[in-house]
C-alpha positions as a Markdown table, in Angstrom:
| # | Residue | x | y | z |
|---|---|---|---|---|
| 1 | Unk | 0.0 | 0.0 | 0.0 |
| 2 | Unk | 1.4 | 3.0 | -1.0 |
| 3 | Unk | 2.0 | 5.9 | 1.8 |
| 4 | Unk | -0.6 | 8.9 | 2.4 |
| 5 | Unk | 0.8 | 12.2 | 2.0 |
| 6 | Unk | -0.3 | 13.2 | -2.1 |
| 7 | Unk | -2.1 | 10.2 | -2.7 |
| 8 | Unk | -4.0 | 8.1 | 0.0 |
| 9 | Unk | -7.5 | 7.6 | -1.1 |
| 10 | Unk | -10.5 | 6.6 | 1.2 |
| 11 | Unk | -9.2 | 6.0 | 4.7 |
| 12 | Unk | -5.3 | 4.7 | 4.2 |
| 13 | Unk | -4.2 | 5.1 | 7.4 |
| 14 | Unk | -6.5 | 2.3 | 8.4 |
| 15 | Unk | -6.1 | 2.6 | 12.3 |
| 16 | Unk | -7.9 | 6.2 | 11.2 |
| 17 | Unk | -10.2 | 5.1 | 9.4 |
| 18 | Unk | -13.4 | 5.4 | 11.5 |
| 19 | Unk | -16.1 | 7.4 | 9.5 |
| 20 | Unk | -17.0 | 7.1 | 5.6 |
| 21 | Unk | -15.4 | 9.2 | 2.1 |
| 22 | Unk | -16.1 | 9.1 | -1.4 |
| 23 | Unk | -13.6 | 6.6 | -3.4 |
| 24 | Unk | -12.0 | 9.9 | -4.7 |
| 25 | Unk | -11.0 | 11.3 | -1.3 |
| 26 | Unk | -7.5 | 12.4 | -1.3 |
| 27 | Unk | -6.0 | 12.7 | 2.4 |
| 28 | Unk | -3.2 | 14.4 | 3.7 |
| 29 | Unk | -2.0 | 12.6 | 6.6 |
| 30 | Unk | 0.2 | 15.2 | 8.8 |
| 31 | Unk | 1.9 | 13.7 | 12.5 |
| 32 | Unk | 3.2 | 16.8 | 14.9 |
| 33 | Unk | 5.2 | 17.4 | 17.9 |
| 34 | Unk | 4.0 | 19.5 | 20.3 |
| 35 | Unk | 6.2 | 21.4 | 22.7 |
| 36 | Unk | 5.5 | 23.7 | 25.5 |
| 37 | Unk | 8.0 | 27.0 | 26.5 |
| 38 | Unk | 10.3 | 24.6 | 28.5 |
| 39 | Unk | 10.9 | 22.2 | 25.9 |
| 40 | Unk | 8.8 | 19.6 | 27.3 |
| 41 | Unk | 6.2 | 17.6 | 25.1 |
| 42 | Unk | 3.0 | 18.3 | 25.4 |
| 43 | Unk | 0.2 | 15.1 | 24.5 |
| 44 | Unk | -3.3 | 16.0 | 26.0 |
| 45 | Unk | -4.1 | 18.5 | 23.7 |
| 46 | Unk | -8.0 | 18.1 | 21.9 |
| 47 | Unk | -8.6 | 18.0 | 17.8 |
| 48 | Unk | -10.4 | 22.0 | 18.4 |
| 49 | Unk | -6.9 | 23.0 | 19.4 |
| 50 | Unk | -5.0 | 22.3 | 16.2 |
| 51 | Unk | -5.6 | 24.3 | 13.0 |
| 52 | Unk | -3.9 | 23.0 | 9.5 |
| 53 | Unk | -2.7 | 25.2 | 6.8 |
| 54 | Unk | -2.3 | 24.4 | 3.2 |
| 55 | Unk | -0.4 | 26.8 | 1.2 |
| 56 | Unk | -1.8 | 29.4 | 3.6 |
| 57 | Unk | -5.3 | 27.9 | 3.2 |
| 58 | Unk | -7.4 | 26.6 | 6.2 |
| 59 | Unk | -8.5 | 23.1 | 5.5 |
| 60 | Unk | -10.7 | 21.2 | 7.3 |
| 61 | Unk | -9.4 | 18.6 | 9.8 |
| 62 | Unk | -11.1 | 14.6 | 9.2 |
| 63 | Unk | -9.2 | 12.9 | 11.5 |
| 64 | Unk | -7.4 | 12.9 | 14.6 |
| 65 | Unk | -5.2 | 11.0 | 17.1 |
| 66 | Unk | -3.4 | 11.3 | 20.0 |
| 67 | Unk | -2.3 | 8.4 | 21.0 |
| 68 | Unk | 0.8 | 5.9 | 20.3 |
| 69 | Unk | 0.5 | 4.8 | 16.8 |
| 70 | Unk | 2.5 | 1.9 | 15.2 |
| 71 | Unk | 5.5 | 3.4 | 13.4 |
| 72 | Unk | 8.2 | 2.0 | 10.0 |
| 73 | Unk | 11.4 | 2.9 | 12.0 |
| 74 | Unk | 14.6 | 2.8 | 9.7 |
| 75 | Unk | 17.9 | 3.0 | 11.7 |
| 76 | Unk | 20.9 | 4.5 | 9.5 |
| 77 | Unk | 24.1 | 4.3 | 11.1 |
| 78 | Unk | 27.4 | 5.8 | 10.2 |
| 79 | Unk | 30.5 | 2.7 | 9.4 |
| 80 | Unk | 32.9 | 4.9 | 8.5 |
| 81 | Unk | 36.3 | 4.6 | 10.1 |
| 82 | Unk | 36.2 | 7.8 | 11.6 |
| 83 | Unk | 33.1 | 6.1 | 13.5 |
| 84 | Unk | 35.4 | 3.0 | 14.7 |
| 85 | Unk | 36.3 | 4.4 | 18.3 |
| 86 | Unk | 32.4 | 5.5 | 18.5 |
| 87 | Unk | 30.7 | 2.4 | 17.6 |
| 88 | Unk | 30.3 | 0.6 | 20.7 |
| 89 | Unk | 28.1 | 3.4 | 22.2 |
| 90 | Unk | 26.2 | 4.4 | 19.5 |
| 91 | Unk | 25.1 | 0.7 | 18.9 |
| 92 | Unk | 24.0 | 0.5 | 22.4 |
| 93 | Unk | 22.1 | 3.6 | 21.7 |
| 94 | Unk | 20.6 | 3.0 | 18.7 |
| 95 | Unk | 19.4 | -0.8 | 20.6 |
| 96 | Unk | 17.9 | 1.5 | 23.5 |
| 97 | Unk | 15.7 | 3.4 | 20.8 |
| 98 | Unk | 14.4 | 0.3 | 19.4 |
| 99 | Unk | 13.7 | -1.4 | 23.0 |
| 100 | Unk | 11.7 | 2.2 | 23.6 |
| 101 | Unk | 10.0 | 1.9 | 20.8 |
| 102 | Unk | 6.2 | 0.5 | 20.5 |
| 103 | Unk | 6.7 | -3.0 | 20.5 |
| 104 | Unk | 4.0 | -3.0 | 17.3 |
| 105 | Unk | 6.8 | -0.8 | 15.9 |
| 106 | Unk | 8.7 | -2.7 | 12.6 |
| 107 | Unk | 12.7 | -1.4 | 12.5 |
| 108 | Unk | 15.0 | -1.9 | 10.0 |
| 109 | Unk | 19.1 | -1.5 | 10.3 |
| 110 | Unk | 21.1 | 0.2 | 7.8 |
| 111 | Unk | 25.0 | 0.2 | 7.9 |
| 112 | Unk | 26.7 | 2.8 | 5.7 |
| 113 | Unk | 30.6 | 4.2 | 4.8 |
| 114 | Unk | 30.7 | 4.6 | 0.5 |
| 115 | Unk | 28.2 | 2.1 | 0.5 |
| 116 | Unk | 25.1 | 1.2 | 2.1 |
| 117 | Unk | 23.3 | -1.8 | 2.9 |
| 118 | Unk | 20.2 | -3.0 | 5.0 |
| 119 | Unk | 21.6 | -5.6 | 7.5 |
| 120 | Unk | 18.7 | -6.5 | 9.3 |
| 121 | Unk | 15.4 | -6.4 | 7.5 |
| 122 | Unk | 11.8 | -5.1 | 9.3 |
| 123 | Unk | 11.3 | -6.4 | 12.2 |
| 124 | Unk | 9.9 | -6.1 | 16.0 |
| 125 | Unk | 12.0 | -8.4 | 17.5 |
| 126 | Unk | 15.0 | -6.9 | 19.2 |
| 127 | Unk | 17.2 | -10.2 | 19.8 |
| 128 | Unk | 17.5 | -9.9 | 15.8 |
| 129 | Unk | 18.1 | -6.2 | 15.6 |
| 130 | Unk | 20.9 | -6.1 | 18.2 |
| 131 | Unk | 23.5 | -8.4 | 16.1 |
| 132 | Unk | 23.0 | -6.9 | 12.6 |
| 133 | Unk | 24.1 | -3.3 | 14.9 |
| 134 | Unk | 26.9 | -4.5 | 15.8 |
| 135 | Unk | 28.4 | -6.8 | 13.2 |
| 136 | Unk | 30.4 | -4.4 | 11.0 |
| 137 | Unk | 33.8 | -3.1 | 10.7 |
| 138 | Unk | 33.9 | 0.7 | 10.6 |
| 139 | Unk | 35.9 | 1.5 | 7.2 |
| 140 | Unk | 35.8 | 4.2 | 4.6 |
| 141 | Unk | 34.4 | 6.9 | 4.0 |
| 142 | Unk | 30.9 | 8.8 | 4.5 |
| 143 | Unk | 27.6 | 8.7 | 1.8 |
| 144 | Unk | 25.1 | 9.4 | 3.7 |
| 145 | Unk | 22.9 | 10.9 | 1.2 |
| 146 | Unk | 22.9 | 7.3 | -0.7 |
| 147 | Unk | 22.3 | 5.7 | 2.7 |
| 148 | Unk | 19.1 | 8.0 | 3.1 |
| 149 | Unk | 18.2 | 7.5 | -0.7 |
| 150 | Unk | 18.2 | 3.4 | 0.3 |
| 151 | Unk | 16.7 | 3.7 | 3.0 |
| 152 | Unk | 13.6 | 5.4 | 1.4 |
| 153 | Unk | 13.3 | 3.0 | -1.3 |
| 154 | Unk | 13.6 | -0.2 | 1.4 |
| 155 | Unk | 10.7 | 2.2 | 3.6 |
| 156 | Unk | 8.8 | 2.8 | -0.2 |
| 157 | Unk | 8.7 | -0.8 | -1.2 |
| 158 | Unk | 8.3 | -2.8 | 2.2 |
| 159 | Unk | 6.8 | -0.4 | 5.1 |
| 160 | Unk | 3.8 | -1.9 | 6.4 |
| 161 | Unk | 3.0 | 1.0 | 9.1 |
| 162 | Unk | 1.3 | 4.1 | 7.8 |
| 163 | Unk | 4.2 | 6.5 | 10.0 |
| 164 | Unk | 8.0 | 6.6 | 8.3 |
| 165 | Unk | 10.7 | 7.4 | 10.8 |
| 166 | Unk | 14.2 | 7.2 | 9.6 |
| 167 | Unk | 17.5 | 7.9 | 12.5 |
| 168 | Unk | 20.5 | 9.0 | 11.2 |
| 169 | Unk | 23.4 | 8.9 | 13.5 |
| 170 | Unk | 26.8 | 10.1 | 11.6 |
| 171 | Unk | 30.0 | 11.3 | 12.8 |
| 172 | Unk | 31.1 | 12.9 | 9.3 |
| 173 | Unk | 30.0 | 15.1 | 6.3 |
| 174 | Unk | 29.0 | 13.7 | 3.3 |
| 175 | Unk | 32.4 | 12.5 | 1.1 |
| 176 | Unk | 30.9 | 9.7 | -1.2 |
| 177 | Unk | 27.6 | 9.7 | -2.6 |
| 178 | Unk | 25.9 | 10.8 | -5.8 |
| 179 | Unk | 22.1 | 11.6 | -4.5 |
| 180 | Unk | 22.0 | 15.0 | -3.5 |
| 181 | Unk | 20.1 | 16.7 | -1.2 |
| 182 | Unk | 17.3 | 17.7 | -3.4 |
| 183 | Unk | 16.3 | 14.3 | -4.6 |
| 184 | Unk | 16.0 | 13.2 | -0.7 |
| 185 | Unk | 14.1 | 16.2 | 0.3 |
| 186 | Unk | 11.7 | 15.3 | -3.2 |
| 187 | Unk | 11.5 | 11.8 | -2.0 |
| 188 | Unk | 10.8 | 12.4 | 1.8 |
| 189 | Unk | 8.1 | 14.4 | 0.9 |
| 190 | Unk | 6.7 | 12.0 | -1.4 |
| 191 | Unk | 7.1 | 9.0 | 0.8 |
| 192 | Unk | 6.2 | 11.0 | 3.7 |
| 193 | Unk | 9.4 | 10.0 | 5.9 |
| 194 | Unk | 10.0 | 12.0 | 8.6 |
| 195 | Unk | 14.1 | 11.6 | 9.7 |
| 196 | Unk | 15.8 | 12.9 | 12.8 |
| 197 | Unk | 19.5 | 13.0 | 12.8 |
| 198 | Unk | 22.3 | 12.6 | 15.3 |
| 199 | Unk | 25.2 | 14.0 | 14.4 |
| 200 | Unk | 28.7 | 13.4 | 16.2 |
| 201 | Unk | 30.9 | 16.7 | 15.3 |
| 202 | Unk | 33.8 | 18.3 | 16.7 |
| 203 | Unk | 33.9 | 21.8 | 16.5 |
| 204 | Unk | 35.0 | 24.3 | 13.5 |
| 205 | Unk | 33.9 | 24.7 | 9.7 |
| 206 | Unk | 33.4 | 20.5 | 9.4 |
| 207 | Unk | 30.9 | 20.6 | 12.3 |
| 208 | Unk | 29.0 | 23.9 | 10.6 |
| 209 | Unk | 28.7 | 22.2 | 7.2 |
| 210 | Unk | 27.6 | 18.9 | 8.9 |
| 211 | Unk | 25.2 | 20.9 | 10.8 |
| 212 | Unk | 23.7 | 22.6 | 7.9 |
| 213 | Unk | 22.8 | 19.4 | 5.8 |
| 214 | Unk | 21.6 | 17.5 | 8.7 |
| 215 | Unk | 19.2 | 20.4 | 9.8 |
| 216 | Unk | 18.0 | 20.9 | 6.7 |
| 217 | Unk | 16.9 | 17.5 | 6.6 |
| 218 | Unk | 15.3 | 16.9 | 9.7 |
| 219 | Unk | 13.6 | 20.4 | 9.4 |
| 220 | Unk | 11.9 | 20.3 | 6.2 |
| 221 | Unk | 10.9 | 16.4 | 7.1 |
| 222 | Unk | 9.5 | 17.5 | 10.8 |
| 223 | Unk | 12.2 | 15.4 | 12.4 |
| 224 | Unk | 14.9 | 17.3 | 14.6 |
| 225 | Unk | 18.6 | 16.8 | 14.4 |
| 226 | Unk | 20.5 | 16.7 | 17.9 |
| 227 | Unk | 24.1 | 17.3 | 18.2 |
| 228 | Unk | 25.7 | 15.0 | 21.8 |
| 229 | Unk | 28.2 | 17.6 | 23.7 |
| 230 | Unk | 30.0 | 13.9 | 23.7 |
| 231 | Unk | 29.7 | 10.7 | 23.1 |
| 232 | Unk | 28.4 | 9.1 | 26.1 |
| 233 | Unk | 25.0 | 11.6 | 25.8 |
| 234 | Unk | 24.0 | 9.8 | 22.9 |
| 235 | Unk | 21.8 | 7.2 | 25.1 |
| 236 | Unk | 19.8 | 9.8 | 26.5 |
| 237 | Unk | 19.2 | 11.5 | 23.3 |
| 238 | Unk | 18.0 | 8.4 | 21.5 |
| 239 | Unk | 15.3 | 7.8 | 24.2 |
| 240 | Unk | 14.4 | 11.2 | 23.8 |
| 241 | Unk | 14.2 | 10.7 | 20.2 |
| 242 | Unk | 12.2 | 7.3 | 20.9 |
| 243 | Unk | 10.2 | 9.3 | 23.3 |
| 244 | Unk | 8.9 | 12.1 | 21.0 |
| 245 | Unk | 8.3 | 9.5 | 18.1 |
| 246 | Unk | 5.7 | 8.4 | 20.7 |
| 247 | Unk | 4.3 | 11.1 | 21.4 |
| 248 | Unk | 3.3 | 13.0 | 17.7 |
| 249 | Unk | -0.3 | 13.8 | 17.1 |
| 250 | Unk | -1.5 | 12.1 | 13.6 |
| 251 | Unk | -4.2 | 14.9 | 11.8 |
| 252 | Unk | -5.6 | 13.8 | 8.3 |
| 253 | Unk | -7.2 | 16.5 | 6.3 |
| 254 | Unk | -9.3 | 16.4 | 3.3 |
| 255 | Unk | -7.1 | 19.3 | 1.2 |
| 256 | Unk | -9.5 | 21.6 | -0.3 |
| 257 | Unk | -7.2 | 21.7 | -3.7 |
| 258 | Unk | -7.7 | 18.2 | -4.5 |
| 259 | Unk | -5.9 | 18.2 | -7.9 |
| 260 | Unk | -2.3 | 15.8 | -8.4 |
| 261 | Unk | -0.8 | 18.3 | -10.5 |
| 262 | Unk | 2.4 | 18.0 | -9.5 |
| 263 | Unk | 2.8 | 21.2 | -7.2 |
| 264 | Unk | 4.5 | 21.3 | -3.9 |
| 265 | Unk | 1.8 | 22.4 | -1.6 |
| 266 | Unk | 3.2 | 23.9 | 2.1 |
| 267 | Unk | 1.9 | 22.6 | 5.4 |
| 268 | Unk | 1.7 | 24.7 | 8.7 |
| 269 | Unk | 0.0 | 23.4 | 11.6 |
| 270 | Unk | -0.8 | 26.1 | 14.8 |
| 271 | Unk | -1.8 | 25.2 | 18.0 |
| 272 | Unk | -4.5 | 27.5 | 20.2 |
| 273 | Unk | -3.6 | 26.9 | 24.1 |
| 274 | Unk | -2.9 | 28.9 | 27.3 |
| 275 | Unk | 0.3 | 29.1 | 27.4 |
| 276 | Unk | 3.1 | 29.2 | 24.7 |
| 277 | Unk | 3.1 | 26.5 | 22.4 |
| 278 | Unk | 5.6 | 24.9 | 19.4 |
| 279 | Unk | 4.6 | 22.9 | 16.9 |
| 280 | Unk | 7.3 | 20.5 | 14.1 |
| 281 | Unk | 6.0 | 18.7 | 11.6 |
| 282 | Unk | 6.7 | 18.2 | 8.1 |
| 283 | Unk | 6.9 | 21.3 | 5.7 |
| 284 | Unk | 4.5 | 20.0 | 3.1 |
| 285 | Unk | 3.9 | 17.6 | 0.1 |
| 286 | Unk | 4.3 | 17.0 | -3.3 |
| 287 | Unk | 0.8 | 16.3 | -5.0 |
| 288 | Unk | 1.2 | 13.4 | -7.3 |
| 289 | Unk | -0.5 | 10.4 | -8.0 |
| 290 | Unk | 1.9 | 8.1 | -7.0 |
């Protein structure tokens, strides 16, 4: 089944699915994170709270949860040699992530250097996740762009949850790959793949250009990228990251355009509450028909 965002007809998101469409319905299928002034998550907020914005548009909101909903969680670690001193506690971090996650959850694992491959396959079980983390050598050099290219056409092809996650964790800029940033951007939007990034930089003009690229990606996605003052913080930023991937609020909408003519079509989503409120999710869509 292929993912929501420009294309779901009906009811796709089938946990959703609770009230009848025409055939023709499209749905936009938007997931946010909500956070208050002190940069704590914020889950009990009610569907009148939430307003959703297309292309500056108000559209009318069909559908909404709240609550922890089953997510395709792609884990896309950094083999590089630069990465071999690292490995050991960013495979126990990326294992605590996936023993956070919703045990309904399906993860993959991706090892990359100049090349990527999918080491362990979807699964929930995290007795088979935990040696395909840890059975590389850390060689080479750094394409993380192709890594994330794989990763969404693995997601595209065998993704049986509606939500797309993919984790980066990378110690290096980009030195080997031919995608560029553009095409992953195109495809995330497509795909609807939201990807958060961890990103293990020293200081000077290697962590600013590292910086850029992995922001860029995790901002126009909805993800977030974190950056570890040092190493041994990277457990506690992979719960965090497990904790807010459980705690998103799904919103479907009915866009008022409903035409797949190829545009990109912005998203903003505001929240009406009390006190101060943020709000990340994805920056729009591309409206084709597949």
């Amino acid at each position: 089944m292929k993912p929501l965002v420009a294309i779901a007809l009906l009811a796709p998101f089938a946990v959703l699915a609770q009230q009848p469409f025409r055939a023709e319905t499209r749905l936009v299928i938007v997931n946010a994170t909500v956070r208050n002034a002190r940069g704590e998550p914020v889950t009990s907020l009610e569907r009148a709270a939430f307003t959703v914005y297309e292309n500056g548009k108000r559209q009318p909101i069909t559908l909404f949860r709240r609550d922890d909903v089953p997510v395709s969680i792609g884990l896309l670690i950094d083999n590089s040699g630069s990465m071999r001193t690292l490995r050991s506690k960013v495979e126990a971090a990326a294992l605590a992530l996936a023993r956070a996650s919703n045990p309904q959850d399906e993860i993959f694992v991706l090892n990359f250097n100049d090349t990527a491959r999918t080491d362990v396959p979807f699964t929930s079980a995290t007795g088979v996740i935990e040696p395909g983390i840890g059975r590389v050598d850390s060689i080479g050099g750094t394409g993380l762009r192709d890594a994330i290219d794989l990763a969404q056409t693995y997601v595209a092809e065998h993704a049986t949850r509606d939500r797309r996650v993919l984790l980066v964790i990378t110690d290096g800029v980009d030195n080997a790959s031919v995608v560029t940033t553009e095409r992953i951007e195109k495809q995330a939007a497509q795909h609807d793949t939201v990807i958060y990034a961890v990103g293990l930089f020293g200081d000077g003009d290697r962590m600013k250009q590292g910086r850029h690229e992995l922001d860029r990606l995790a901002d126009r996605t909805g993800g977030i990228a974190y950056y570890p003052a040092d190493i041994d913080s990277i457990g506690a930023v992979a719960l965090e990251i497990a904790r807010q991937i459980r705690n998103q609020y799904t919103i479907a909408y009915a866009p008022i355009n409903q035409a797949l003519d190829g545009t990109y079509r912005a998203i903003r989503v505001a929240v009406r509450a009390p006190e101060r409120l943020t709000v990340r999710t994805r920056a729009g869509y591309r409206a084709t028909p597949g």
